[in-house]
Short mmCIF file of the C-alpha atoms (twelve columns), coordinates in Angstrom:
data_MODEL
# 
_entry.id   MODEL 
# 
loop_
_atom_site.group_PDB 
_atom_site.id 
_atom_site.type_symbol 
_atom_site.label_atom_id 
_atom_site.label_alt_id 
_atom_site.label_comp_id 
_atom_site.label_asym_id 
_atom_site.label_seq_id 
_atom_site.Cartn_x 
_atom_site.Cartn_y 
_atom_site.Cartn_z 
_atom_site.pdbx_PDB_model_num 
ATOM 1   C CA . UNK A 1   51.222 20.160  -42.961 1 
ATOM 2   C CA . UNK A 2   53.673 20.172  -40.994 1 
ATOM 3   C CA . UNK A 3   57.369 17.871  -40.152 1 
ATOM 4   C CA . UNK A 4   56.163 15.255  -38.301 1 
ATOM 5   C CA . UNK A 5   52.917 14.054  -36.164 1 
ATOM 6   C CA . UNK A 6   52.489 12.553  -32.457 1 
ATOM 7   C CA . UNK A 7   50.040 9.790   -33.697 1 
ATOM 8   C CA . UNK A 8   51.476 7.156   -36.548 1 
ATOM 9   C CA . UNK A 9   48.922 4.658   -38.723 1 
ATOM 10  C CA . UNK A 10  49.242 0.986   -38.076 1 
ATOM 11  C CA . UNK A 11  50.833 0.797   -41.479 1 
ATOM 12  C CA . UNK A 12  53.758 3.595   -40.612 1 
ATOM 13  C CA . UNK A 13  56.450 0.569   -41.099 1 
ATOM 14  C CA . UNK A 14  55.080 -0.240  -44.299 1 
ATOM 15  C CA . UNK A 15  55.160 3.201   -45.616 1 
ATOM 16  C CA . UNK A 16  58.814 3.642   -44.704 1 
ATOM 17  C CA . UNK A 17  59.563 0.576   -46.511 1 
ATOM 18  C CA . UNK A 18  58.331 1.702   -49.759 1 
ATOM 19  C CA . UNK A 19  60.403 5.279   -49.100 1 
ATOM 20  C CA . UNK A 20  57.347 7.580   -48.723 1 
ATOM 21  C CA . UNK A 21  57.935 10.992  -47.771 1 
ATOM 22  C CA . UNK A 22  56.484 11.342  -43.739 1 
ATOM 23  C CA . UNK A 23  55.092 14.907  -42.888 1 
ATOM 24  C CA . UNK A 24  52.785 15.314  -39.828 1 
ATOM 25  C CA . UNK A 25  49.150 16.338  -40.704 1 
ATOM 26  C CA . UNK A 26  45.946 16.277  -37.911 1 
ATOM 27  C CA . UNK A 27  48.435 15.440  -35.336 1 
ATOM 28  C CA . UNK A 28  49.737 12.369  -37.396 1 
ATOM 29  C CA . UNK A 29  53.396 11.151  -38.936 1 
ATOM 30  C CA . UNK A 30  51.556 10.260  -42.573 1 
ATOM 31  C CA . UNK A 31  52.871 9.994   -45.983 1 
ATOM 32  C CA . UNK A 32  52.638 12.678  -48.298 1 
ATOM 33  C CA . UNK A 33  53.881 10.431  -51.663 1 
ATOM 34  C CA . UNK A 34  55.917 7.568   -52.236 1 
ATOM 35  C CA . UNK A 35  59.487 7.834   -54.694 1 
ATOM 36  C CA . UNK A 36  56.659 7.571   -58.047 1 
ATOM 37  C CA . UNK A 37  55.726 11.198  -56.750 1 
ATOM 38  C CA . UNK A 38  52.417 12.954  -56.622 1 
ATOM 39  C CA . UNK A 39  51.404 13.253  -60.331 1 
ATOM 40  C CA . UNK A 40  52.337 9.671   -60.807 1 
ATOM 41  C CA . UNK A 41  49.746 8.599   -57.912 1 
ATOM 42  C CA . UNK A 42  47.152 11.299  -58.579 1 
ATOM 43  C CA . UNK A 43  47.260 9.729   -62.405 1 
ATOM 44  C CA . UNK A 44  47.249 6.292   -61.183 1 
ATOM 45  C CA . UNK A 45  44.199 6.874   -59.263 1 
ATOM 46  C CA . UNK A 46  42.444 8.722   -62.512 1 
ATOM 47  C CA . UNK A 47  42.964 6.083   -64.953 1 
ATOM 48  C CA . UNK A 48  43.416 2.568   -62.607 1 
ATOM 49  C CA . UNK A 49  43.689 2.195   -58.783 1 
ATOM 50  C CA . UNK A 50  45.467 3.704   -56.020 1 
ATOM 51  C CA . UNK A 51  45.572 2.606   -52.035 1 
ATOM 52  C CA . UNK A 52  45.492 5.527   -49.162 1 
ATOM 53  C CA . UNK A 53  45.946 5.021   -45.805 1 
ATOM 54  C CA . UNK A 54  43.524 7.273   -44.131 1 
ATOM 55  C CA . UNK A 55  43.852 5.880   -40.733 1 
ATOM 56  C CA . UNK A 56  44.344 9.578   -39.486 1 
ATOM 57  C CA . UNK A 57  40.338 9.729   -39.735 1 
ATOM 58  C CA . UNK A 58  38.458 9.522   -36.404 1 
ATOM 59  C CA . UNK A 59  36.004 6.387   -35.636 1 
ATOM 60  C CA . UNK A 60  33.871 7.558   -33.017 1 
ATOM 61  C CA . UNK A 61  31.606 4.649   -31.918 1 
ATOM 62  C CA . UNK A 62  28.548 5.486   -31.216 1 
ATOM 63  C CA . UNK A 63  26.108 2.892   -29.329 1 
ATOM 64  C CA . UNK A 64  22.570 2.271   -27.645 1 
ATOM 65  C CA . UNK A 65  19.441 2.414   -27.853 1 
ATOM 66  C CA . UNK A 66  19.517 6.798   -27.597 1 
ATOM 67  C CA . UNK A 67  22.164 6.599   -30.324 1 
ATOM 68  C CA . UNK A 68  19.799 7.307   -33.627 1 
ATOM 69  C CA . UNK A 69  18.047 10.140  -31.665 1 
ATOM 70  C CA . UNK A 70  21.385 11.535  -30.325 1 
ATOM 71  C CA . UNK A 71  22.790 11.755  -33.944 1 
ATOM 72  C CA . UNK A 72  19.747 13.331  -35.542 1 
ATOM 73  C CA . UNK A 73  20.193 15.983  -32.993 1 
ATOM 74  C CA . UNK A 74  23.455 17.186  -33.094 1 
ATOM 75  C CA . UNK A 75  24.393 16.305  -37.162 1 
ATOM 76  C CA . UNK A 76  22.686 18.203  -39.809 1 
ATOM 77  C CA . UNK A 77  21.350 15.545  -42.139 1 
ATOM 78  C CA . UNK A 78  18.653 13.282  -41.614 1 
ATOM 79  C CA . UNK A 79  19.590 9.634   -41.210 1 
ATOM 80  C CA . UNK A 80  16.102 8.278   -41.400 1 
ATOM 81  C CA . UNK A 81  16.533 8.806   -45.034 1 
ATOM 82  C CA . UNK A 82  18.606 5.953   -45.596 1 
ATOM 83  C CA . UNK A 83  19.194 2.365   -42.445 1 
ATOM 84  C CA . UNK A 84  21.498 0.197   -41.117 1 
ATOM 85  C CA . UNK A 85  24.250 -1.202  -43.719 1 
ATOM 86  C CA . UNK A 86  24.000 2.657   -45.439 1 
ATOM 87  C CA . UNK A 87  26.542 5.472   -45.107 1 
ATOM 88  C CA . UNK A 88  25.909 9.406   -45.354 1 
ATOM 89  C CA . UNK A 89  27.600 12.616  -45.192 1 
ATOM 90  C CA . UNK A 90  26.598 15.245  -42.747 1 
ATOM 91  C CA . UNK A 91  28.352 17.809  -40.611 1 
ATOM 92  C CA . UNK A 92  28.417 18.858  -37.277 1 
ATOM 93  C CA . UNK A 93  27.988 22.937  -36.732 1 
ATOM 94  C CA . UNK A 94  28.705 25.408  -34.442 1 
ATOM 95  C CA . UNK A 95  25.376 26.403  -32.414 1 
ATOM 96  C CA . UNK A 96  26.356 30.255  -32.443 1 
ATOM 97  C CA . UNK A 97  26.903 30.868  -35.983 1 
ATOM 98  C CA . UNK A 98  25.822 27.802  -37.930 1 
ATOM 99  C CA . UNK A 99  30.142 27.327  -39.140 1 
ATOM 100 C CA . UNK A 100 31.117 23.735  -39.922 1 
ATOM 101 C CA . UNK A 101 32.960 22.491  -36.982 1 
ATOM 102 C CA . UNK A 102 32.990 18.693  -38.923 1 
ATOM 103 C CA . UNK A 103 32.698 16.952  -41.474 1 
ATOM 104 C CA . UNK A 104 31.812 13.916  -41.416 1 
ATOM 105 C CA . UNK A 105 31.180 10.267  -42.750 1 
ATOM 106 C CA . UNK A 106 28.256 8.076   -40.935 1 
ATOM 107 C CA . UNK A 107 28.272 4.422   -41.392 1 
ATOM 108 C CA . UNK A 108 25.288 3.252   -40.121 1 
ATOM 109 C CA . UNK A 109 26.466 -0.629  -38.752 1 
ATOM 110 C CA . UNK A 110 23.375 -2.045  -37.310 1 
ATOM 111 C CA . UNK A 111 19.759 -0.815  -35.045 1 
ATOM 112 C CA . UNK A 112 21.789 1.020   -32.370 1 
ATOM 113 C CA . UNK A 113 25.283 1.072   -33.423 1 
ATOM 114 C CA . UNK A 114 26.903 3.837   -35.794 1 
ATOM 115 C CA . UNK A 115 30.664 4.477   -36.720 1 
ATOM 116 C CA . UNK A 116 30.948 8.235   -36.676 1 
ATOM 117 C CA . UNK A 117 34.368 9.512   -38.820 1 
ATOM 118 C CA . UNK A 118 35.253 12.949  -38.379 1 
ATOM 119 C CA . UNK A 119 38.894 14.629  -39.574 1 
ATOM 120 C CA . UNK A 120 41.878 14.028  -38.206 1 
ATOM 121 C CA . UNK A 121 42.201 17.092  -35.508 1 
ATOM 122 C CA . UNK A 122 38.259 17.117  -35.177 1 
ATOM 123 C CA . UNK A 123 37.682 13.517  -32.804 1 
ATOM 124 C CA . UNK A 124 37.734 15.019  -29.713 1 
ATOM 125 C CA . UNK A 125 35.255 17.863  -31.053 1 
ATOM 126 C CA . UNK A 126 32.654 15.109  -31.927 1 
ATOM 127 C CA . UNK A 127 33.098 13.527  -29.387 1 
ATOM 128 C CA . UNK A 128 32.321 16.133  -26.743 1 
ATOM 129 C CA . UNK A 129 29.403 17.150  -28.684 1 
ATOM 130 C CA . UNK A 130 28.154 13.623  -28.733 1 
ATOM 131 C CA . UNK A 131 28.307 12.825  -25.222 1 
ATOM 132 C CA . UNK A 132 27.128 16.601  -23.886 1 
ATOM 133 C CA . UNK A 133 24.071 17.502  -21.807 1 
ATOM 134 C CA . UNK A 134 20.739 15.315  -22.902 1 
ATOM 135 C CA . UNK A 135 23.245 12.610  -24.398 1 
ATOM 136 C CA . UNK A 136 20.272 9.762   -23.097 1 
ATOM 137 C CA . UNK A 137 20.752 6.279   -23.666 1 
ATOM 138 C CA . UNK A 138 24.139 6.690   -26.118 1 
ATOM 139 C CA . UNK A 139 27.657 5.968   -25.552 1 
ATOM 140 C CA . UNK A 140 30.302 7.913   -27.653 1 
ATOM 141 C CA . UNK A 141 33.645 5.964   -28.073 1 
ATOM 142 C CA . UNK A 142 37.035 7.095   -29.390 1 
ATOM 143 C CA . UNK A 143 37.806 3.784   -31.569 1 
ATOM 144 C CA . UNK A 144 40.704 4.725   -33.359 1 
ATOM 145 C CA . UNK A 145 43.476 3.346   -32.303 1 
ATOM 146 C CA . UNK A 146 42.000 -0.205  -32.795 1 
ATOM 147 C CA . UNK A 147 41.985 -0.216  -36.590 1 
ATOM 148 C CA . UNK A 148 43.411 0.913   -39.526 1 
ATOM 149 C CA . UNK A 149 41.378 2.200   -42.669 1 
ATOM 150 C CA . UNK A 150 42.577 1.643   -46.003 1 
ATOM 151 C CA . UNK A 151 41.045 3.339   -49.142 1 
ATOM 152 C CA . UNK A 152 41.033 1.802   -52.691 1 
ATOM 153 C CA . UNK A 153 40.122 4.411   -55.004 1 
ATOM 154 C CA . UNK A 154 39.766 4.408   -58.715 1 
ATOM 155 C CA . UNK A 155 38.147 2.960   -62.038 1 
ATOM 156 C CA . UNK A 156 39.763 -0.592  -61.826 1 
ATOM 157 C CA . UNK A 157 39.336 -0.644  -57.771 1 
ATOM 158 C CA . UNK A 158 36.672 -2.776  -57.336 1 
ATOM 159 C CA . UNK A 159 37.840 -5.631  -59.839 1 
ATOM 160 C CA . UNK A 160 42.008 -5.196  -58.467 1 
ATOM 161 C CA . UNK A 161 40.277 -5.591  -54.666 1 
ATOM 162 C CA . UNK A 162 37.742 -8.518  -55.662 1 
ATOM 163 C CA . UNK A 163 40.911 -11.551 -55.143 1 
ATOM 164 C CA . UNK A 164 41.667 -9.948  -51.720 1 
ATOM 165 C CA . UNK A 165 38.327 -9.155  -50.293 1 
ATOM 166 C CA . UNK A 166 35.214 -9.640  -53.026 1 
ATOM 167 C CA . UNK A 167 32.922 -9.245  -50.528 1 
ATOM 168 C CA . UNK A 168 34.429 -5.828  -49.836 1 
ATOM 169 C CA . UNK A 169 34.181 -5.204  -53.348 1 
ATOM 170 C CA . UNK A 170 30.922 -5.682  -54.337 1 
ATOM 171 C CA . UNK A 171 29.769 -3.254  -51.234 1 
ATOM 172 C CA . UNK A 172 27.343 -0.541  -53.367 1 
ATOM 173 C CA . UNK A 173 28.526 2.871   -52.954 1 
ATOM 174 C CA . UNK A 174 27.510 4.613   -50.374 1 
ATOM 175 C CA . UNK A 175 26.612 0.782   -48.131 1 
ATOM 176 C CA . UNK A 176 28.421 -0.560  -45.104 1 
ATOM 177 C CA . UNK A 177 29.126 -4.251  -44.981 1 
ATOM 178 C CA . UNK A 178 30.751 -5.883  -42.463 1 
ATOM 179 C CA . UNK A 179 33.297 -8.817  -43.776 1 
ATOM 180 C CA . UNK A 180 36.133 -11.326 -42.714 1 
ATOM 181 C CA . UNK A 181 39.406 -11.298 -43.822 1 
ATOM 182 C CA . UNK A 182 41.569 -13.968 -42.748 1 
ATOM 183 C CA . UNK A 183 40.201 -14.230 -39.702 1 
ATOM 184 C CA . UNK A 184 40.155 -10.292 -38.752 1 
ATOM 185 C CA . UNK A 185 36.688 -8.635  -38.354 1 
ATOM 186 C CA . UNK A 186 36.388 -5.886  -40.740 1 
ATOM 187 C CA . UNK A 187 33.846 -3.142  -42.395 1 
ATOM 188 C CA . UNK A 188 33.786 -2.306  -45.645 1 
ATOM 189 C CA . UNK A 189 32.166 0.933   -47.291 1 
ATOM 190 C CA . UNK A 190 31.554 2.457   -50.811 1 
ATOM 191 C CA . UNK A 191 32.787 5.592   -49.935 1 
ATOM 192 C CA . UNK A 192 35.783 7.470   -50.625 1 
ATOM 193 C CA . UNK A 193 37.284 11.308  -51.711 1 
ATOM 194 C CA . UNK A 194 38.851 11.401  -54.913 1 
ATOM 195 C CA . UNK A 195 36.011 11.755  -57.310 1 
ATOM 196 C CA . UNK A 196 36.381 8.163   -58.232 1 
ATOM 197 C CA . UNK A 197 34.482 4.884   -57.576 1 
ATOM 198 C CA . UNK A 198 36.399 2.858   -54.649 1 
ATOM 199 C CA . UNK A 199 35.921 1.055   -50.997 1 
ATOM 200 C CA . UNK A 200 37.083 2.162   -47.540 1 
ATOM 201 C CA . UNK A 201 38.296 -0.823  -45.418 1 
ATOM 202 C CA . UNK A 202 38.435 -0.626  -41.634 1 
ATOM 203 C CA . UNK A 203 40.688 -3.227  -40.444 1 
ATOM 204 C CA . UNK A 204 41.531 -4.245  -37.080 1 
ATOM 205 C CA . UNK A 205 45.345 -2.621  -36.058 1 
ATOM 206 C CA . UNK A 206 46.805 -5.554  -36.165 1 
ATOM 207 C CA . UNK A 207 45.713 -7.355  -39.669 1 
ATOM 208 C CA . UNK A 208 46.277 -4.061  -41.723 1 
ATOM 209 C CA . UNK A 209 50.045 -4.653  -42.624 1 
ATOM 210 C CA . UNK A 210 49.513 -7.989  -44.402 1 
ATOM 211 C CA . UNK A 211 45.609 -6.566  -45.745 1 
ATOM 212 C CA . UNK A 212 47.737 -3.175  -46.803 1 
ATOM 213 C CA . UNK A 213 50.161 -5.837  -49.254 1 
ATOM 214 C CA . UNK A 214 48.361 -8.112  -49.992 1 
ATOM 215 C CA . UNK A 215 45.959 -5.050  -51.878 1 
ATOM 216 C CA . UNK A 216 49.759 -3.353  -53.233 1 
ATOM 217 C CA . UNK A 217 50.303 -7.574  -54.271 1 
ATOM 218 C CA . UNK A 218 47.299 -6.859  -56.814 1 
ATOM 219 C CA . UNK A 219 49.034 -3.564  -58.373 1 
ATOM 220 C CA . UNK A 220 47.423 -1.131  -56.806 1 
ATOM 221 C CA . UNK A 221 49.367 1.839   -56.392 1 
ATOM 222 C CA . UNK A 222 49.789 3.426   -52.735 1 
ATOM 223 C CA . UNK A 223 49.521 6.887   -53.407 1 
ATOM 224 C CA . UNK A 224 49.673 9.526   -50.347 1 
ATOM 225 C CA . UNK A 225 48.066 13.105  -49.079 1 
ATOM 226 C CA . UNK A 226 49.324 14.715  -51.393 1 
ATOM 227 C CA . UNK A 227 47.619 12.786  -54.497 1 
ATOM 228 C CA . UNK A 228 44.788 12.829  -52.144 1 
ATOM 229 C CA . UNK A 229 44.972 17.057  -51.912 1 
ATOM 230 C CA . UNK A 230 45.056 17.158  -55.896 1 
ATOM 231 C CA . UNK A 231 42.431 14.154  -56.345 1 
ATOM 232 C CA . UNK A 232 39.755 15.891  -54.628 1 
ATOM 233 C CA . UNK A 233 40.549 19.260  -55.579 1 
ATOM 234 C CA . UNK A 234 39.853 18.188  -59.498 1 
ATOM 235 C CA . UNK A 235 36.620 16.593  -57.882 1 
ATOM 236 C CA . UNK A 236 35.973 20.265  -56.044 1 
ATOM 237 C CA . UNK A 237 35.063 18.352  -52.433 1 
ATOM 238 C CA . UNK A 238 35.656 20.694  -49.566 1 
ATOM 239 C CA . UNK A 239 38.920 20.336  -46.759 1 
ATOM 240 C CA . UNK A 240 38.189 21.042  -43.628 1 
ATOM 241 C CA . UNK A 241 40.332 24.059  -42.956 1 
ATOM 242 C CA . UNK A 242 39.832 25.387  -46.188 1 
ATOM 243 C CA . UNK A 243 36.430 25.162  -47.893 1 
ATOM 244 C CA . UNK A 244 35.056 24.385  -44.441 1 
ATOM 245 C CA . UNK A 245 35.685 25.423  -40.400 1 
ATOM 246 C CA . UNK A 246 35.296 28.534  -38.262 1 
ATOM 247 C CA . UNK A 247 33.028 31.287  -40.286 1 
ATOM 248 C CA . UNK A 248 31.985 28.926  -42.785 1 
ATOM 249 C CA . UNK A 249 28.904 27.958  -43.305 1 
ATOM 250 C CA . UNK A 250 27.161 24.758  -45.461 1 
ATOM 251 C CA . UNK A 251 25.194 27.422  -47.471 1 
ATOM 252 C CA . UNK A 252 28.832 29.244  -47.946 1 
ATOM 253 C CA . UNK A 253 30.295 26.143  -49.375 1 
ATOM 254 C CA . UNK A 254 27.613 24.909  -51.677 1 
ATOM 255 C CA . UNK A 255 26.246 22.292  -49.388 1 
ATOM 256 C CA . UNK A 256 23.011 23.055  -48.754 1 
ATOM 257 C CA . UNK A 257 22.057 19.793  -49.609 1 
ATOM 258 C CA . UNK A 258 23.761 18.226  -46.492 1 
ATOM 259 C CA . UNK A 259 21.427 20.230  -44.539 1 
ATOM 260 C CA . UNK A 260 17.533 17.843  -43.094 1 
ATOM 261 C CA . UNK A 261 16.035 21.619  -42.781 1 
ATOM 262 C CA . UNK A 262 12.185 19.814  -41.677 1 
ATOM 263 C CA . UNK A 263 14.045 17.115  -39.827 1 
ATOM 264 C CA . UNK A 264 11.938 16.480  -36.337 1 
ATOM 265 C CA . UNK A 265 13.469 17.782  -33.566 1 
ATOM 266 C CA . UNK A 266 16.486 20.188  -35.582 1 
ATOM 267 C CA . UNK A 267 20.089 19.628  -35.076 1 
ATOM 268 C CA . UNK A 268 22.555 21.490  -33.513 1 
ATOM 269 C CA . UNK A 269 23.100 25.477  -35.270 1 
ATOM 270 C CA . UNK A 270 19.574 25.231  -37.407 1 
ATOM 271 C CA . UNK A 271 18.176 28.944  -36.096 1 
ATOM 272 C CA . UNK A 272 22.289 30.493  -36.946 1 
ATOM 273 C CA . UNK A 273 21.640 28.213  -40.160 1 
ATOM 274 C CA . UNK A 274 18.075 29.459  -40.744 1 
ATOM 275 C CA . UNK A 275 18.551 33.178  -39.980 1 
ATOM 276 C CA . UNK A 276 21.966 33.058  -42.866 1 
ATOM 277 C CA . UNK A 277 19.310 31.663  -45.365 1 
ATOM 278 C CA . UNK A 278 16.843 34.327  -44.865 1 
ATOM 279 C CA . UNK A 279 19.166 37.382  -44.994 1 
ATOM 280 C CA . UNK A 280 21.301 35.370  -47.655 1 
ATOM 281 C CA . UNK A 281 24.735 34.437  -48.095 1 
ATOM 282 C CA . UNK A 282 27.086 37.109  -48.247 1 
ATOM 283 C CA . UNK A 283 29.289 34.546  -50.354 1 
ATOM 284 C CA . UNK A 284 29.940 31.484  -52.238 1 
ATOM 285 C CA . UNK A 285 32.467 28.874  -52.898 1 
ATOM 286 C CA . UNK A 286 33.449 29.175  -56.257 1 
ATOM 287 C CA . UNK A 287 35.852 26.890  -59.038 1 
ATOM 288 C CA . UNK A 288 38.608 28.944  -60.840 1 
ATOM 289 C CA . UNK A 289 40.806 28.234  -63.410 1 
ATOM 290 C CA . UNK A 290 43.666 29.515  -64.455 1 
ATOM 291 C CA . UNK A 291 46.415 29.308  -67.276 1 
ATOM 292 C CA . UNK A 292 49.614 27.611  -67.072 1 
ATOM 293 C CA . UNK A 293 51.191 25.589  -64.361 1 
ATOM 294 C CA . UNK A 294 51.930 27.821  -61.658 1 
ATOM 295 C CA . UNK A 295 48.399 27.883  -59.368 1 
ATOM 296 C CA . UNK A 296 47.106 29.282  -57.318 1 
ATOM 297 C CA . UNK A 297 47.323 28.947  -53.556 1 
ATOM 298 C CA . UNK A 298 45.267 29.447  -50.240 1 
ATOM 299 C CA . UNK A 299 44.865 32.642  -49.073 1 
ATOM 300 C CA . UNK A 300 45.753 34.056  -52.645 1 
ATOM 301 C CA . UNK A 301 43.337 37.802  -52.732 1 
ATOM 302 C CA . UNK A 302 40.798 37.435  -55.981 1 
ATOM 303 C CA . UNK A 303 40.037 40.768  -57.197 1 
ATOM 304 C CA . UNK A 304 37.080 41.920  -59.775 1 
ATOM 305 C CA . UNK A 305 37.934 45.647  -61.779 1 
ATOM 306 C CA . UNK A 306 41.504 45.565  -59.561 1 
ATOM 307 C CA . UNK A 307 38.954 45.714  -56.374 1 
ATOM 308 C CA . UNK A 308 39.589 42.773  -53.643 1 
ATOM 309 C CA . UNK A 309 36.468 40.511  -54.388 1 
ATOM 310 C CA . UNK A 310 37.637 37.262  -52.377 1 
ATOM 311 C CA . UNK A 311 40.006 34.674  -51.061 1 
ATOM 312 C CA . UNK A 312 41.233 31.522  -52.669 1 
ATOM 313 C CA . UNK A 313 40.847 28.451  -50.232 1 
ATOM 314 C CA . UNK A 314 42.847 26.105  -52.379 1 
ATOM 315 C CA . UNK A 315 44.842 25.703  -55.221 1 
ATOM 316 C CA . UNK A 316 46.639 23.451  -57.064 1 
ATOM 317 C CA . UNK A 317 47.933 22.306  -60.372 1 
ATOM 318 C CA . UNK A 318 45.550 19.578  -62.227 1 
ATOM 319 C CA . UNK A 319 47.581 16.553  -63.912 1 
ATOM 320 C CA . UNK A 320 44.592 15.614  -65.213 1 
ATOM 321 C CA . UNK A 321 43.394 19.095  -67.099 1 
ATOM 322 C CA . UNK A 322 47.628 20.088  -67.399 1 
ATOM 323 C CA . UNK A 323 46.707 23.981  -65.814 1 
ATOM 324 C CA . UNK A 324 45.982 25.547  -62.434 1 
ATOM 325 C CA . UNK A 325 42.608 25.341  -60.367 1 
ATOM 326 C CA . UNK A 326 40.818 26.638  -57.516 1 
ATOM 327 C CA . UNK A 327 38.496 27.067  -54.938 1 
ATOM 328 C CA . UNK A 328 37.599 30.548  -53.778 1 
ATOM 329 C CA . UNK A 329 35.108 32.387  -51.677 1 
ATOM 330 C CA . UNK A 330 33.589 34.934  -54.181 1 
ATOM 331 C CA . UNK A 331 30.401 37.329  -53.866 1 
ATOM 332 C CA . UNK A 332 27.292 35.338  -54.458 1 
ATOM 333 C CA . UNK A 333 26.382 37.165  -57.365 1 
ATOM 334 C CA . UNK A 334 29.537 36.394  -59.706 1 
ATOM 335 C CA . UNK A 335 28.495 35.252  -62.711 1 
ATOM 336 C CA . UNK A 336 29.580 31.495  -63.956 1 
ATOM 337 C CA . UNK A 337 32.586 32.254  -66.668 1 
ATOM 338 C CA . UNK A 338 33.265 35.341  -65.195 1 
ATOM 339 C CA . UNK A 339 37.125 36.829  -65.418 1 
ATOM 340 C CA . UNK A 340 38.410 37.659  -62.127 1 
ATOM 341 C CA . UNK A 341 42.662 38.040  -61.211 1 
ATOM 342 C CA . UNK A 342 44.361 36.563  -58.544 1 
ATOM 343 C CA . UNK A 343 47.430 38.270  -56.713 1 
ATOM 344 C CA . UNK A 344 50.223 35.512  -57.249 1 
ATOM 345 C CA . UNK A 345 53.383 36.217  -56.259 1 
ATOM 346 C CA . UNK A 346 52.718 40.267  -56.449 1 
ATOM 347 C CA . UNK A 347 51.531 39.938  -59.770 1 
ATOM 348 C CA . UNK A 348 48.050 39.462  -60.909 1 
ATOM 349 C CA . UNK A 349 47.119 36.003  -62.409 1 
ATOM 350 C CA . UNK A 350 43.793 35.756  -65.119 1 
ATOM 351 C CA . UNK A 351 41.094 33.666  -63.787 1 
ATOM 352 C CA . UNK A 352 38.021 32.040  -64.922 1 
ATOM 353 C CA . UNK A 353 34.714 31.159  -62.442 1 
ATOM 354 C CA . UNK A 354 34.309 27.427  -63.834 1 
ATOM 355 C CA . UNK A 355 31.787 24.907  -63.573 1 
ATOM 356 C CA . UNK A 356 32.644 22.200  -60.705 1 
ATOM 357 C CA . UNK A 357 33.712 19.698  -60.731 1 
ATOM 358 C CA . UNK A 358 37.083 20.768  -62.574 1 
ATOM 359 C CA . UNK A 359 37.268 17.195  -63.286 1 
ATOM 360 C CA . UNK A 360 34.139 14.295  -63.312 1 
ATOM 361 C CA . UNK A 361 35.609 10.728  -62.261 1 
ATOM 362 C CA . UNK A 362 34.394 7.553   -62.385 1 
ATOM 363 C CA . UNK A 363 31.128 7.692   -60.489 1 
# 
């Protein structure tokens, strides 16, 4: 992260109302916590509701009658598993090595029309690759700037969001539903990325300020990225730039189950994919634990018998298990439980290879 961002949210005067801290992440000015701090939001989120702004996420439109076929070719999971008014995680890979360039969210709207959300630095990545040679009959739109998306995450979120928006509430997880709000045209979906059960709202630019209070009106805490960072850490789900990018691979990070491997046709980096499952990972993404509250952090060296074994990819301290955790690339034959160290500060750290999640929410 760093000071400040090009892009700002719809809802950047609302944030500096309520005194969050700004920091520029993806190219955006978003807020990192508000004056309740981090532990206070990652808590609220655990135990009742919390609201994000996570407007930094691309919306790629895609549209026409070529769109289905164009997705199933480039993404790596097979959306004629699920149909219109469904969502699904996939990702979008690099053709010469099979690494994760993406990714991303799907919400299938209707026959030929798809809302594609990739990470916040990643839009114009998807974008190319969705419009490249052999596109057909598909158009691939940049949508962002028109809306804002608000996430409601948490035990209590559905029944704290049912006076604004029930029929946003009620939306199933993992379901798209479009809905009106006071006269704004909006999508809801039962998605989200803090190991809890909550909604992500897509509302048009212009209706998010009074959608954003009227949510906060119900007590719903707004909690920022950096409740976000710690909230999906517990719930081990990969970063982009950390678990995932450039060298890293789905069957790396544990995700072979993103992966349609009979889908008609392929996608986009199966034979890179294919040949790294026949030769065999040469590692895995790992959870580690470790005692007291200083944690680990990225890039942090693991070692096994004082020899360098692998790299942490994040760390962080839970406020929900009171101790450090992590994620690190480790050899693929560490066993779970094992004892590793981590260099910390010059010093070596004790570690333990734990079972992830680190923390199981809601769902």
């Amino acid at each position: 992260m760093s000071d400040t961002g090009d892009r700002r949210s719809p809802l950047d005067a609302a944030h500096r109302r309520l005194g969050a801290k700004m920091v520029g992440f993806g190219g955006w000015d978003m807020p990192l916590s508000y004056p309740s701090g981090t532990i206070a939001e990652h808590l609220a989120c655990r135990q009742q509701a919390v609201a994000f702004d996570v407007s930094h996420l691309g919306t790629v439109r895609v549209i026409g009658p070529g769109a289905f076929d164009r997705l199933q070719a480039t993404l790596t999971n097979d959306l004629a598993k699920i149909g219109p008014g469904r969502a699904q995680y996939t990702h979008l890979l690099d053709p010469a090595d099979a690494s994760v360039v993406d990714d991303i969210i799907v919400w299938w709207l209707s026959e030929a029309t798809f809302d594609v959300m990739p990470n916040a630095s990643n839009t114009d990545r998807v974008v190319a690759a969705l419009t490249g040679d052999g596109a057909g009959a598909a158009e691939a739109t940049d949508v962002t700037a028109s809306r804002a998306i608000i996430a409601i995450q948490g035990p209590h979120a559905r029944e704290m969001l049912t006076p604004v928006a029930p029929e946003a509430a009620a939306v199933p997880r993992f379901h798209v539903e479009p809905f009106d709000w006071r006269g704004a045209a909006c999508l809801a979906a039962g998605t989200g990325y803090t190991g809890e059960d909550g909604i992500e709202i897509a509302v048009p630019a212009d209706a998010a300020e009074e959608l954003w209070q009227a949510v906060l009106d119900q007590g719903v805490h707004p909690a920022g990225l950096g409740a976000r960072d710690t909230l999906r850490l517990e719930a081990a789900l990969p970063l982009h730039g950390h678990e995932l990018g450039p060298g890293i691979t789905p069957l790396q990070a544990g995700l072979g189950w993103v992966v349609a491997w009979d889908k008609p046709g392929g996608f986009r980096g199966k034979a890179a994919l294919v040949a790294e499952r026949e030769r065999g990972v040469s590692r895995k993404l790992a959870g580690l634990s470790t005692p007291g509250r200083q944690p680990p952090r990225q890039g942090c060296i693991a070692t096994i018998d004082g020899k360098p074994a692998g790299t942490v990819t994040s760390g962080n301290f839970s406020p929900v298990l009171g101790h450090g955790i992590a994620l690190a690339f480790l050899p693929p034959d560490v066993a779970p439980d094992a004892e590793v160290a981590i260099e910390l500060r010059g010093r070596p750290v004790p570690a333990t290879v734990t079972k992830l999640p680190f923390v199981k929410g809601a769902r």
